[in-house]
C-alpha positions as a printed NumPy array, in Angstrom:
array([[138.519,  29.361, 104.173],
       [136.9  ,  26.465, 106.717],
       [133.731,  25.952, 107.081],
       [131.018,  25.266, 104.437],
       [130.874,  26.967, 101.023],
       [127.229,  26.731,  99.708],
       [125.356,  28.277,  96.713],
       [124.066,  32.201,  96.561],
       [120.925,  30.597,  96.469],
       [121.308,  28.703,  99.166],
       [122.631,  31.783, 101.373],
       [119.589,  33.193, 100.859],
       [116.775,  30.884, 101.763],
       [119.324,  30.042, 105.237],
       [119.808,  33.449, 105.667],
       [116.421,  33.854, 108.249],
       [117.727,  31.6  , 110.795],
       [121.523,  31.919, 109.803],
       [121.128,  35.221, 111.566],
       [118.95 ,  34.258, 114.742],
       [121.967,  32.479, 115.253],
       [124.585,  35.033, 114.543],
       [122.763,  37.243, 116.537],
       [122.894,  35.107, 119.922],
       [126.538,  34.035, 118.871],
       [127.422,  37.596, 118.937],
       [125.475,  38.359, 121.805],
       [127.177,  35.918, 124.233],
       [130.454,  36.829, 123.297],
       [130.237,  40.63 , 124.06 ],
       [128.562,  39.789, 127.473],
       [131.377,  37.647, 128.176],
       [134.931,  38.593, 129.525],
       [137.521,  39.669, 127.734],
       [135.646,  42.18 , 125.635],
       [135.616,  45.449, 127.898],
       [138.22 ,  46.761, 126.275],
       [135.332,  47.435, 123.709],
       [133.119,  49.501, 126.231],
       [136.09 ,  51.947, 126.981],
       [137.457,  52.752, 123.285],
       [137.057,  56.678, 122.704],
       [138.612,  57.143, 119.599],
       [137.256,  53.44 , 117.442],
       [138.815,  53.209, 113.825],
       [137.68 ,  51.009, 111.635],
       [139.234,  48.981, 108.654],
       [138.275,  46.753, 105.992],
       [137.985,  45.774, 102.102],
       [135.585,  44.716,  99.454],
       [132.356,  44.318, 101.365],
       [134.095,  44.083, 104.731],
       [134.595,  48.203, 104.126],
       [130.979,  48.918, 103.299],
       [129.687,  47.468, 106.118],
       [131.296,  49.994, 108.594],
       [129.065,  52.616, 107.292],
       [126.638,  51.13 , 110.063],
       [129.044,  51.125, 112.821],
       [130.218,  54.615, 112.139],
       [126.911,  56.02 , 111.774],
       [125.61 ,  54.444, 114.79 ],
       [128.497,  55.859, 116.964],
       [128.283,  59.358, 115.344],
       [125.022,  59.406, 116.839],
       [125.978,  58.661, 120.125],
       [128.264,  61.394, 119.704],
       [131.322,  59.274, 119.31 ],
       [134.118,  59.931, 117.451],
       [134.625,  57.184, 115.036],
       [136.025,  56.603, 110.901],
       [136.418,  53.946, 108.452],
       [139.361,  53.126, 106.118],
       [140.683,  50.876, 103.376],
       [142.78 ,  48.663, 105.355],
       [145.027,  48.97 , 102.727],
       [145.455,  53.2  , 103.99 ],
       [147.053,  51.968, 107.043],
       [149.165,  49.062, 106.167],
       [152.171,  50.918, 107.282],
       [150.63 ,  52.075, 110.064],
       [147.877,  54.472, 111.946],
       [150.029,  57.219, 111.637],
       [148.01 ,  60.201, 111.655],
       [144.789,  58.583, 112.877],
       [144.323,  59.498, 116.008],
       [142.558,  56.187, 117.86 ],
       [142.141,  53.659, 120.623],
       [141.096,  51.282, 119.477],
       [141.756,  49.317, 116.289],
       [138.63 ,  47.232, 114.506],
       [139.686,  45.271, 111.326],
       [137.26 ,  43.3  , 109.424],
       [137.342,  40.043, 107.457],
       [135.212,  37.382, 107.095],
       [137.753,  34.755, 106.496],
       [140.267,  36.038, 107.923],
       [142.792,  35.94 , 105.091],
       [142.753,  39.278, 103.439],
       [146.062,  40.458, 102.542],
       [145.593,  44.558, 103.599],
       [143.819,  43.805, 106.501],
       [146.42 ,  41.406, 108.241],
       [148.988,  43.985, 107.053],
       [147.841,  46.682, 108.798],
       [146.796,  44.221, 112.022],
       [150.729,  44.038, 111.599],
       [151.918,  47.648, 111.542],
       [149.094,  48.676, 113.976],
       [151.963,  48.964, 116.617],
       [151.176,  49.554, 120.356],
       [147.34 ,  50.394, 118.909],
       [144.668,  47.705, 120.445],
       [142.542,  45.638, 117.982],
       [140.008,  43.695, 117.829],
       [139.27 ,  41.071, 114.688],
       [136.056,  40.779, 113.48 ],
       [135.539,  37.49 , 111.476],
       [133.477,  34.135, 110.285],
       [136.403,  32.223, 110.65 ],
       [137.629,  32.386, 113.698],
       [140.589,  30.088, 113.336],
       [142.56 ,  32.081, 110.585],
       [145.937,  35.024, 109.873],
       [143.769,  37.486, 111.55 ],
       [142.22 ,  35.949, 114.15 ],
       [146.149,  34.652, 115.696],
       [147.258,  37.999, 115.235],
       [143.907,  39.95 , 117.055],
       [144.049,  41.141, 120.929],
       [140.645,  40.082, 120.411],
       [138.38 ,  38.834, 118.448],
       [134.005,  38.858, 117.641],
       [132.916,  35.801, 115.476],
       [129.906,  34.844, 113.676],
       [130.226,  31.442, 114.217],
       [131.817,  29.542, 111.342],
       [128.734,  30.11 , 109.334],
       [128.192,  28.584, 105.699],
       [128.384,  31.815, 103.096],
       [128.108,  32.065,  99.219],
       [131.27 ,  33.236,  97.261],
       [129.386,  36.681,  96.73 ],
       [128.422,  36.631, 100.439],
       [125.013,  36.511, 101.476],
       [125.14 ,  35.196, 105.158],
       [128.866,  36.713, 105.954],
       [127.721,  40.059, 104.936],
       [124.505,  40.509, 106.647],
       [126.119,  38.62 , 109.932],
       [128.589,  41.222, 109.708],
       [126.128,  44.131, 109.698],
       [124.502,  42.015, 113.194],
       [127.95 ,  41.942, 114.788],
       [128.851,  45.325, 113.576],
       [125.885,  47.025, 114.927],
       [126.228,  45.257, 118.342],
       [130.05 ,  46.206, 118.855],
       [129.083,  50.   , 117.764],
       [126.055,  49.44 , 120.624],
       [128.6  ,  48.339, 123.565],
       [131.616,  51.138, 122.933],
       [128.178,  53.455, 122.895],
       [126.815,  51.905, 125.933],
       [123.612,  50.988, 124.509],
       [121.109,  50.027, 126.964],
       [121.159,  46.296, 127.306],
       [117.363,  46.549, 127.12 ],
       [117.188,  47.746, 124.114],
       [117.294,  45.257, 121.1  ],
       [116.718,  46.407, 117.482],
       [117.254,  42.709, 116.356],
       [114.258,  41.403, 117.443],
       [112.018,  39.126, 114.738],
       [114.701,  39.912, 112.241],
       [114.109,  36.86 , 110.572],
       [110.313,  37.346, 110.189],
       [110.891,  40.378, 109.238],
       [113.575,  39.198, 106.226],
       [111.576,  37.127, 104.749],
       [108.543,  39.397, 104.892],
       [110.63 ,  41.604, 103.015],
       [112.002,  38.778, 100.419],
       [108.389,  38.052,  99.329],
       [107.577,  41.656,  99.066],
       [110.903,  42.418,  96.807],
       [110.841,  39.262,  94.636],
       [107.378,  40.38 ,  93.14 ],
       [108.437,  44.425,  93.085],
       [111.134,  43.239,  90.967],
       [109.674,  40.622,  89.309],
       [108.099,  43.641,  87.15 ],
       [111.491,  45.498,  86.616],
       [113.76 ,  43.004,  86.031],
       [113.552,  42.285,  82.443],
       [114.094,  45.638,  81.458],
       [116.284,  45.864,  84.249],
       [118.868,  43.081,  82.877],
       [118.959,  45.282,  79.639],
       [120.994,  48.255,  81.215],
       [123.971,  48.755,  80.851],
       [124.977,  50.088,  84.152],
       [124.212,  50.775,  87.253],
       [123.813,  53.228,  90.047],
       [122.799,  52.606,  93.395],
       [122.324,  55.524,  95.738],
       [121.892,  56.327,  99.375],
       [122.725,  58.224, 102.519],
       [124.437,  57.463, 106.061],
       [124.218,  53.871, 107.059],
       [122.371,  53.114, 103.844],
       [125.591,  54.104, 102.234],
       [126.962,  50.305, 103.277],
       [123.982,  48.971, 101.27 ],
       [125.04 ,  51.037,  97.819],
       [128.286,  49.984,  98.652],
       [127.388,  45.999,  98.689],
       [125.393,  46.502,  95.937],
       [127.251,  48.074,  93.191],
       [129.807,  45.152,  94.219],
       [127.028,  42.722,  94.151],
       [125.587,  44.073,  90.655],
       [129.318,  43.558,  89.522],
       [131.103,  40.66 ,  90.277],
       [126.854,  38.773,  90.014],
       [125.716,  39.819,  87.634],
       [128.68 ,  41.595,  85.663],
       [126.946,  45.299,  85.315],
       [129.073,  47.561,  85.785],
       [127.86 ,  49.828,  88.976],
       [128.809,  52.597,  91.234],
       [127.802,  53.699,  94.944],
       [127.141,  57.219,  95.203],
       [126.08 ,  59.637,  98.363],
       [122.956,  61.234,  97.814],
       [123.658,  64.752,  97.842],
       [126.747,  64.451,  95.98 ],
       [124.627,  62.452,  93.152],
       [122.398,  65.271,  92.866],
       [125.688,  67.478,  92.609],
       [125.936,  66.324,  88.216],
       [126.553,  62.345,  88.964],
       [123.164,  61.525,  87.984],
       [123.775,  63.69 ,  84.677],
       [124.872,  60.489,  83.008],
       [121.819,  58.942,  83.494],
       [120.999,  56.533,  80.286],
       [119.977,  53.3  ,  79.713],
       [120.894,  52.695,  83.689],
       [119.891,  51.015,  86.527],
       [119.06 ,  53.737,  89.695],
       [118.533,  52.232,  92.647],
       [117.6  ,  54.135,  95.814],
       [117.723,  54.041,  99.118],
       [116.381,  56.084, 101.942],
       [113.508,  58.438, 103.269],
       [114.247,  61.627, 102.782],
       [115.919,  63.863,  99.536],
       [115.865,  59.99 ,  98.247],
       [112.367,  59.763,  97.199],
       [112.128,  62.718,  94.997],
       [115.295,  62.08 ,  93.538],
       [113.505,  58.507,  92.835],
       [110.75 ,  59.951,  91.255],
       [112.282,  62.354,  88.967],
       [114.508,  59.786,  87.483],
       [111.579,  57.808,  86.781],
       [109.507,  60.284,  85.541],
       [112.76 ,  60.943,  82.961],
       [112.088,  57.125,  81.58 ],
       [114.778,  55.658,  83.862],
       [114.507,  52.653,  85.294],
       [114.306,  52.907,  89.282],
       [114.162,  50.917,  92.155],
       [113.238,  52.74 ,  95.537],
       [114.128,  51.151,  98.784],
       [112.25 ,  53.034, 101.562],
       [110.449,  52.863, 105.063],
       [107.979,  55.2  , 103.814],
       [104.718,  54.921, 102.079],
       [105.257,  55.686,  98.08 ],
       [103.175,  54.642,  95.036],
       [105.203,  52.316,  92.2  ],
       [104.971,  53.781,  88.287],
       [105.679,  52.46 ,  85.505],
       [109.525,  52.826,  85.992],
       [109.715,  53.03 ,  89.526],
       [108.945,  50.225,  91.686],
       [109.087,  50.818,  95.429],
       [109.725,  47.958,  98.164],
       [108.578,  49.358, 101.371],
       [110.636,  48.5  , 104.494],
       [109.472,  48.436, 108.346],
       [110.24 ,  51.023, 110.175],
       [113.184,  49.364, 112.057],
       [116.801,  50.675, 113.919],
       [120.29 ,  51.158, 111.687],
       [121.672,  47.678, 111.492],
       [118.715,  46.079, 110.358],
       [117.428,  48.825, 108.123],
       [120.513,  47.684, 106.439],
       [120.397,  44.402, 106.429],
       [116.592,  44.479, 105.109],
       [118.219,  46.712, 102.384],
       [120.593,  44.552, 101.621],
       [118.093,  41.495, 101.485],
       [116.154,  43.65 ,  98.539],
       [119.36 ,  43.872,  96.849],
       [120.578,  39.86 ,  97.116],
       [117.209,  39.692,  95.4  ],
       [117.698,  41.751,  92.632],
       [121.19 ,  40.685,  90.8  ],
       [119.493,  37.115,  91.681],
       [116.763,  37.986,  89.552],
       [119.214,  39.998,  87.137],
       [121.819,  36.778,  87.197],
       [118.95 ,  34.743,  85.655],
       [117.648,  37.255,  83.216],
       [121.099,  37.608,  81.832],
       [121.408,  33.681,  81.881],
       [124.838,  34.124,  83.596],
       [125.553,  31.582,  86.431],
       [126.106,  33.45 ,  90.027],
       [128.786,  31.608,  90.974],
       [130.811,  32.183,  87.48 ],
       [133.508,  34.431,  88.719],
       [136.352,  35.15 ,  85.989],
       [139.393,  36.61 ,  88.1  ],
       [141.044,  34.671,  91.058],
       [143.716,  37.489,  91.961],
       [145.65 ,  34.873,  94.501],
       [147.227,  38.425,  96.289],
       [144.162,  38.958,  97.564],
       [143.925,  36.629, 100.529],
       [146.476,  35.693, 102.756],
       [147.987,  32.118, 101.292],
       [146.757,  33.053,  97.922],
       [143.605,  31.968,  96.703],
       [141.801,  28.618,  97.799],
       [141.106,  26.5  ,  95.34 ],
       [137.71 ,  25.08 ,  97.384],
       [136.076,  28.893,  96.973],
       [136.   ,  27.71 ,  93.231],
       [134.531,  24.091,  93.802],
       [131.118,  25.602,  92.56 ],
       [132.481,  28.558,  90.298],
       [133.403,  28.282,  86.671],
       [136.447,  31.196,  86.503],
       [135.96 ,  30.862,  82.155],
       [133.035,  32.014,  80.72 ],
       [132.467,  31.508,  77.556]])
């Protein structure tokens, strides 16, 4: 990958300003030509991997609500081809550009447009795109902090022009007073949990619609961080016997409906809980709440996701286990195998 690999910690102090600029970067480049193929897709399918595919629970949910129709795959479901989806327009997304399922199925998209959504603009899927949306190049963390919430930004703001979103109306507006309002207000909610928190061992992390893109991210994040092993469940099919295996787990919740009783009763059971939610709910001894603004989709998410950066943070040092201490380089992964400078700060043997 090009462009600047810096710490997890480091991701998230920048993160504030990283995406006042990813924001305007993505703004100018949808305004410009050579992007209206965008505002005349019908039919938008979405691909992706890792945390590339979470984050297109926001676009899809955003369209849905506009009333149009819209999915989300593995990009690894179509590298053969979109047989059998029936769509207009092709978005793939990869923050560096090099993953291996996501240029294949750039490859076998046939006569289907696309449009490559990326960091790294000069990369495999950025030659091969009809078009592409950038962030700008932007410095990430090996367990992304900036590349995944930029994402969410230019996600949101592609769903907003194929919906023909009012060009008045901006949902992004004091994100990054609002991030770190939310950073302060996390880091002492968890700053109560997280010792018992770092003694589970597992995790759930539940949520709803676009929120489902945050559970997503952060069983990933709880696993390759902190090395928990996690899941990402949909909240009525949690309350459908997943949460029956509750133990000595992790629950963390997000959302404003169904979400904060289920919250409750798992803390009221002696289970350690996290709630995530715009509305107004009292912490207990097991359940600590972080209270978000009341805010659009895309940044809903990306405030979520914030919380959650701050948690396996927290949980990394609790556990003493170094963020950037990855233990599997699978080189098939990215396109040109894997690069050895995404290691210059990791340590792939722990001991």
């Amino acid at each position: 990958m090009s462009g600047s690999r810096i710490t997890f910690i480091e991701g998230q102090a920048d993160q504030p300003q990283a995406l006042e600029r990813v924001i305007a970067h993505v703004r100018r480049q949808l305004t410009g030509a050579g992007h209206d193929r965008l505002r005349t897709a019908k039919r938008p399918l979405f691909a992706g991997i890792g945390a590339s595919y979470a984050a297109l629970a926001v676009p899809v949910d955003v369209l849905r609500a506009h009333g149009v129709v819209s999915q989300r795959v593995l990009s690894s479901e179509i590298e053969e081809g979109t047989y059998g989806f029936d769509t207009d327009l092709l978005i793939g997304i990869s923050q560096g550009g090099r993953s291996s399922e996501t240029i294949a199925a750039f490859k076998e998209a046939g006569d289907v447009p696309n449009v490559a959504v990326l960091n790294v603009l000069d990369s495999p899927l950025g030659t091969l795109a009809d078009m592409t949306v950038d962030l700008g190049n932007e410095p990430d963390s090996y367990a992304s902090t900036i590349g995944f919430t930029g994402t969410i930004v230019a996600l949101d703001l592609i769903a907003g022009a194929i919906a023909g979103r009012a060009a008045s109306y901006d949902p992004w507006h004091g994100m990054a007073a609002q991030l770190t309002a939310v950073r302060e207000q996390a880091a002492q909610v968890i700053g109560g949990l997280q010792a018992r928190a770092a003694r589970c061992i597992a995790a759930d992390v539940v949520a709803a619609g676009a929120s489902r893109a945050s559970a997503e991210e952060g069983a990933l994040l709880l696993r390759e961080v902190v090395r928990m092993p996690a899941a990402a469940s949909v909240t009525r099919n949690y309350l459908h016997g997943e949460m029956e295996s509750a133990g000595n787990t992790l629950h963390i919740v997000f959302g404003d409906g169904r979400e904060i009783e289920l919250a409750r009763s798992l803390a009221a059971a002696g289970h350690c809980t996290l709630l995530v939610t715009s509305q107004q709910v009292a912490s207990t001894g097991s359940l600590g709440v972080v209270c978000l603004p009341d805010v659009a989709t895309g940044p809903r998410v990306v405030l979520e996701t914030v919380v959650l950066q701050e948690l396996v943070a927290a949980l990394s040092t609790e556990r003493d286990i170094p963020i950037e201490s990855f233990v599997f380089a699978n080189d098939d992964t990215k396109e040109g195998g894997v690069n050895p400078e995404d290691f210059a700060i990791a340590s792939p043997v722990v001991a």
